[in-house]
C-alpha positions as CSV (number, residue, x, y, z in Angstrom):
1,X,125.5,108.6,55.5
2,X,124.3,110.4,58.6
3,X,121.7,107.6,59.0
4,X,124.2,104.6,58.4
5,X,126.1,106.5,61.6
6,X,123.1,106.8,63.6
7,X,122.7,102.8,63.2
8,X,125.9,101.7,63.6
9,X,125.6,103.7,66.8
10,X,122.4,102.7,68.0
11,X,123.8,98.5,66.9
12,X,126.5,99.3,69.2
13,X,124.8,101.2,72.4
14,X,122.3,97.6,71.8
15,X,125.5,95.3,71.4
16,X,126.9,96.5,74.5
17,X,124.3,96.7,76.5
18,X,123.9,93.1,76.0
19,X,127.4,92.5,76.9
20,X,126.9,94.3,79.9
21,X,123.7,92.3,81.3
22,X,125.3,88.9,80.3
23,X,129.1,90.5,82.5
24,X,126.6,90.9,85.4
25,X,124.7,87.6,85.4
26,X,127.7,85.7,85.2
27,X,129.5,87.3,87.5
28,X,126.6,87.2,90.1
29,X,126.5,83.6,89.4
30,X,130.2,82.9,89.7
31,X,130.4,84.8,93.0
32,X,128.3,81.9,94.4
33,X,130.1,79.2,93.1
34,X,132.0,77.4,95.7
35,X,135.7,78.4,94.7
36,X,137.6,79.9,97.9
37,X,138.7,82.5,98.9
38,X,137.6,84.6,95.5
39,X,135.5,83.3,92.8
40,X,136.6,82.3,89.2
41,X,135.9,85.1,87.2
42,X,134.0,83.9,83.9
43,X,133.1,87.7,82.6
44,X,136.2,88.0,81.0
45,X,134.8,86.6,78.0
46,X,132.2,89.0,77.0
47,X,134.5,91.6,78.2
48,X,136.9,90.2,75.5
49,X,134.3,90.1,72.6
50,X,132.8,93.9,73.1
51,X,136.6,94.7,73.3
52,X,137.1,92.7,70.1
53,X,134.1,94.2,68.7
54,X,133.7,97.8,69.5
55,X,137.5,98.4,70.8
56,X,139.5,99.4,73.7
57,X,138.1,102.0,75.5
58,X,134.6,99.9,75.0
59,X,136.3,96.8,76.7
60,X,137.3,99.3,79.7
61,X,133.8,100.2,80.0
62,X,133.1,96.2,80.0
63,X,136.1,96.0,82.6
64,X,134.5,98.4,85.1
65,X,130.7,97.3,84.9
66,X,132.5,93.8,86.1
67,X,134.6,95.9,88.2
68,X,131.4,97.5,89.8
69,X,129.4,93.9,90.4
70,X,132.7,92.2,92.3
71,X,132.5,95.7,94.2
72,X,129.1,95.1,95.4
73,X,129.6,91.5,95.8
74,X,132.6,92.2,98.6
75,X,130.7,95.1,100.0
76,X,127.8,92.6,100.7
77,X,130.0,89.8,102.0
78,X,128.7,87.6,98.9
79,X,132.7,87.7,98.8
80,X,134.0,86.3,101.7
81,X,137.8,87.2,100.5
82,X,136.7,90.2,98.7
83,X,135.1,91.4,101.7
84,X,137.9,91.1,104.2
85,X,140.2,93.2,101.6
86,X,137.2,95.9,101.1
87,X,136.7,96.3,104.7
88,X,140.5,95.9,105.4
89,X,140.9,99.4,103.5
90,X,137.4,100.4,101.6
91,X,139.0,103.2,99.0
92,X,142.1,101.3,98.0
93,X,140.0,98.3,97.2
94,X,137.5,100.1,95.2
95,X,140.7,101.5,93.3
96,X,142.0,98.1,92.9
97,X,138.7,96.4,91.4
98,X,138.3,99.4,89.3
99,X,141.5,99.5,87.6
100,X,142.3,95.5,87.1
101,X,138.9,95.2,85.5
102,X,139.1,98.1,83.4
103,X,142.7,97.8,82.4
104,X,141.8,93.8,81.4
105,X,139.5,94.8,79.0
106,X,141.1,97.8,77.5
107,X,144.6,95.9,76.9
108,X,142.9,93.2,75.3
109,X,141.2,95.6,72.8
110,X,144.0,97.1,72.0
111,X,146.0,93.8,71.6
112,X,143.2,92.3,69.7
113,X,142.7,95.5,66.9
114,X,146.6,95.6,66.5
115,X,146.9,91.6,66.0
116,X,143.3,90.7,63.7
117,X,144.2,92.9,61.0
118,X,147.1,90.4,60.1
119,X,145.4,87.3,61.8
120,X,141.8,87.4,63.7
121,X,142.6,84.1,65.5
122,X,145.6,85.0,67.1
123,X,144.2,88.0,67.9
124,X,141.4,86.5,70.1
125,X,144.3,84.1,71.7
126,X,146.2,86.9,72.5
127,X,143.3,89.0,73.3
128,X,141.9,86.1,75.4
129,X,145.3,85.1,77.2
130,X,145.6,89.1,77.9
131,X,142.7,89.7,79.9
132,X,142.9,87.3,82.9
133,X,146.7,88.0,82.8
134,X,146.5,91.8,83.1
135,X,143.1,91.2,85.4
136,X,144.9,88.6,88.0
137,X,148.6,90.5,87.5
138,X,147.2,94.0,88.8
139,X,145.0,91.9,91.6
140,X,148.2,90.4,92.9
141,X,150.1,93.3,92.7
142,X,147.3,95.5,94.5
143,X,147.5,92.6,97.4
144,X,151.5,92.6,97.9
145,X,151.5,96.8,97.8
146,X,148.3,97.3,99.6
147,X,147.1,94.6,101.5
148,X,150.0,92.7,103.1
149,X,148.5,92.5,106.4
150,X,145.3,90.3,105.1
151,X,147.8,88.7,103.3
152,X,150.0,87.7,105.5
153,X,146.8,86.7,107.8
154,X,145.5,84.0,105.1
155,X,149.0,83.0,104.3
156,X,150.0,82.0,107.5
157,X,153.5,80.6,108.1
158,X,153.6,80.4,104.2
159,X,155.9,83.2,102.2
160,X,153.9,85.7,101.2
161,X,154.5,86.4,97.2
162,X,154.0,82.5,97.1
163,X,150.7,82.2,98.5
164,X,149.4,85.3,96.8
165,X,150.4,84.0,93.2
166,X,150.0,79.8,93.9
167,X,147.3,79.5,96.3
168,X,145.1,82.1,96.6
169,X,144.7,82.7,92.8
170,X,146.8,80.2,91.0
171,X,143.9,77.7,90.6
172,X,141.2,80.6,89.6
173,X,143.6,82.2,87.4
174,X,144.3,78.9,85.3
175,X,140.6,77.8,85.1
176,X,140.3,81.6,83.9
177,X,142.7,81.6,81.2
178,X,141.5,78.0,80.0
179,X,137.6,79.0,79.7
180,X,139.1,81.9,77.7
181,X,141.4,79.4,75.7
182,X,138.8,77.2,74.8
183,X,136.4,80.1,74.0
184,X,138.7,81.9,71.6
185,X,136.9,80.0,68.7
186,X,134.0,81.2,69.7
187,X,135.2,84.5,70.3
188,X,135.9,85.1,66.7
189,X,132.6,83.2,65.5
190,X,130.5,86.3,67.4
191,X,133.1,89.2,66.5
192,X,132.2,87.3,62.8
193,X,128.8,87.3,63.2
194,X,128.0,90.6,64.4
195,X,130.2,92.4,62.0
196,X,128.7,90.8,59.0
197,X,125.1,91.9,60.2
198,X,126.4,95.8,60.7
């Protein structure tokens, strides 16, 4: 028994250490990608699947190695929007990063374990839909509370709450939440996969 514990330990310090080098690549990658002013984040899919498959509190630690990489990326000016908003006020940003990340891949373990006991697919939908919803949601909100100034700098003569939710992330968050649609399939194939190898 104690062995059987040891290796599902050690299968899932391997599993999410996996996880966590594929959440960095991508999100190096993304960084560069030329979508203004932040980049589409595509890590929320591997967040989703360690949340999926080793629970909530393993899809926060997911959320904040993500969290950590955007960090560095806006502290490097790899980020151009990121960077105004961490130099605008350094602490609250770090604050910011660190909680939407976290909290996306948290609610989406918890939504997922309460949902695939009854149904595994709509668990990964919801799962899936959850993470760039709580990510984005806490991002926008962190901007209005926190950083109306920049805001109100990139918007312009536009309202405010409008440009926050339509044009600075409206077109990031929709490519977002379709790469995780579209993934959900695969999403369950992996959780599948790794479980039946445990």
């Amino acid at each position: 028994m104690k062995k059987q514990n040891t290796n599902s330990k050690t299968f899932t310090l391997v599993g999410l250490a996996i996880l966590t080098a594929i959440i960095i690549v991508l999100q190096v990658v993304t960084t560069y990608f030329p979508t203004k002013p932040f980049a589409i984040t595509l890590a929320l899919i591997p967040i989703v699947i360690g949340s999926a498959l080793y629970g909530a509190k393993a899809g926060a630690y997911l959320g904040a190695v993500f969290s950590v990489v955007v960090l560095i990326m806006c502290a490097a000016g790899a980020d151009a929007g990121g960077a105004m908003v961490f130099y605008a006020n350094p602490a609250m940003c770090i604050l910011l990063c660190l909680l939407k990340g976290s909290a996306a891949g948290f609610v989406a373990g918890l939504i997922y374990n309460a949902v695939s006991k009854k149904n595994q697919i709509l668990g990964a939908v919801l799962a899936a839909l959850a993470a760039p919803v709580v990510n984005t949601g806490i991002f926008i909100a962190g901007l209005l509370l926190f950083f109306r100034d920049v805001l109100a700098q990139w918007a312009g003569d536009t309202d405010i709450l409008f440009f926050a939710i339509i044009g600075l992330t409206g077109v990031n968050f929709l490519v977002e939440l379709g790469v995780n649609m579209i993934l959900c399939p695969v999403i369950v194939k992996v959780v599948n996969a790794v479980r039946t190898r445990k």
